[in-house]
N, C-alpha and C positions, 0 to 999 in steps of 0.2 A: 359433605363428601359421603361416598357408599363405599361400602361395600363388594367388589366384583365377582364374577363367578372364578374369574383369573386376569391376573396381570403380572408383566415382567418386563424387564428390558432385556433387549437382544442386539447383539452387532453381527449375530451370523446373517449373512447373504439370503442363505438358504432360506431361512424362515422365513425372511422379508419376500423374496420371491414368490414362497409357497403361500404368504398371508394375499397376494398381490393376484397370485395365477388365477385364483379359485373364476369362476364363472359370478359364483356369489358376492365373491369380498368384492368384486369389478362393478356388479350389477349393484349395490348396497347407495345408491343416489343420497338414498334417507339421512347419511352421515358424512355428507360431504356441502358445507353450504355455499353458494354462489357469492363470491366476496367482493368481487371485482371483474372489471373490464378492463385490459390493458390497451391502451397506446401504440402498442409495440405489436410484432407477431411474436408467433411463438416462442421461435428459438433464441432471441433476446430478450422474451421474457422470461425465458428457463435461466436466459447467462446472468440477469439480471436480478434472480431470485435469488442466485445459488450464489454469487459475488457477495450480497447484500448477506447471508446466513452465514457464509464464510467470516465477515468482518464481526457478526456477531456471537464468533467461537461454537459454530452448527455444521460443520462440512457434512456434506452429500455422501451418506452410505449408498444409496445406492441411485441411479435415475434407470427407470424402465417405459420402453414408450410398447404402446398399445392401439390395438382398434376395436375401437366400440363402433355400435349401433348394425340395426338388423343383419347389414350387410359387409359391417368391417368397414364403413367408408369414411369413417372417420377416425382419425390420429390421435393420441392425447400422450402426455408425458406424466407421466407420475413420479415425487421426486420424493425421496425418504431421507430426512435428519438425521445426523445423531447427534443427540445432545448434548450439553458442555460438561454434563458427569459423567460423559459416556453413553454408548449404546442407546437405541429408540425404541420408547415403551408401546407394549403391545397391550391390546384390553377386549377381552371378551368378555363381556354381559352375562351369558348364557354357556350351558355345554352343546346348544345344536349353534350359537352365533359363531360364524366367521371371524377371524382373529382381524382386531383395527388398529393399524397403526398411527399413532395418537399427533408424531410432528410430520404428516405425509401434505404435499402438495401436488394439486393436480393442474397443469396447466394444457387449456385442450383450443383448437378453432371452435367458435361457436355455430351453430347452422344459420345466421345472420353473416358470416366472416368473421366475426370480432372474435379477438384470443380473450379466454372466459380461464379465468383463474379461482381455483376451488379450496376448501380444506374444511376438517370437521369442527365446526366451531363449540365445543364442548365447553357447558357452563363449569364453572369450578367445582360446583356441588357435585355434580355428576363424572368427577372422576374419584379416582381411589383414594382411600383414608393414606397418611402416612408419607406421602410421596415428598421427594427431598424440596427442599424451598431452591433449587437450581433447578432441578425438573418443572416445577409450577410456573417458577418464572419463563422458562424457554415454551412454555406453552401458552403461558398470557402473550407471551410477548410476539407469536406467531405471528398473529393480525398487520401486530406495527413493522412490524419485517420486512411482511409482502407490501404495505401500503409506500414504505421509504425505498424500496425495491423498484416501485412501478411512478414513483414520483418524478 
């Protein structure tokens, strides 16, 4: 584990939004890895992500839908945890990085049609020193959520 430039938990709206709004935090691909293809469209793969996090004590702070790409023409849902200690940890790197919210799921149409389900898959090393072993675990355990989710 490191060290960050900053990290916190939050359940304010507001931040999640304003971490969400940016042009940057949206544009940031780099920290969002491609996990999955779902079966399903969209909006039961959203009912079906947020069902499955529900059952494992993670309800949805917030779901925000968006248009990305040149021209806005395409949709995507962005969906923010909180986790079972509370409130969803936020982690900047840097003081110019955009603030990243650590249990966010992205679920968008892919330019194929296929619904393409996202999230930042962060080694254990690379998050902060200290963090509670309920935090770690609702973080390890993202992967196995959205996989039992979309099973």
């Amino acid at each position: 584990m490191k060290s960050p430039f900053r990290f916190w938990m939050t359940g304010g709206i507001a931040m999640i939004v304003a971490a969400l709004g940016g042009t940057r935090a949206f544009g940031a691909e780099e920290r969002l890895t491609r996990a999955s293809v779902s079966r399903f469209g969209v909006t039961e793969t959203v009912q079906r992500i947020e069902a499955c996090a529900e059952r494992h004590g993670m309800p949805v702070l917030v779901r925000l839908q968006q248009s990305v790409g040149e021209d806005n023409e395409r949709q995507r849902l962005v969906i923010v945890f909180e986790s079972t200690q509370g409130g969803t940890p936020v982690l900047m790197t840097s003081s110019d990085a955009s603030p990243d919210l650590l249990l966010r799921v992205v679920v968008q149409r892919g330019a194929n049609g296929s619904t393409e389900v996202m999230w930042r898959g962060a080694a254990l090393d690379e998050l902060p020193e200290g963090l509670s072993p309920e935090l770690l675990h609702d973080l390890a355990d993202l992967p196995a959520l959205v996989a039992e989710a979309l099973s």
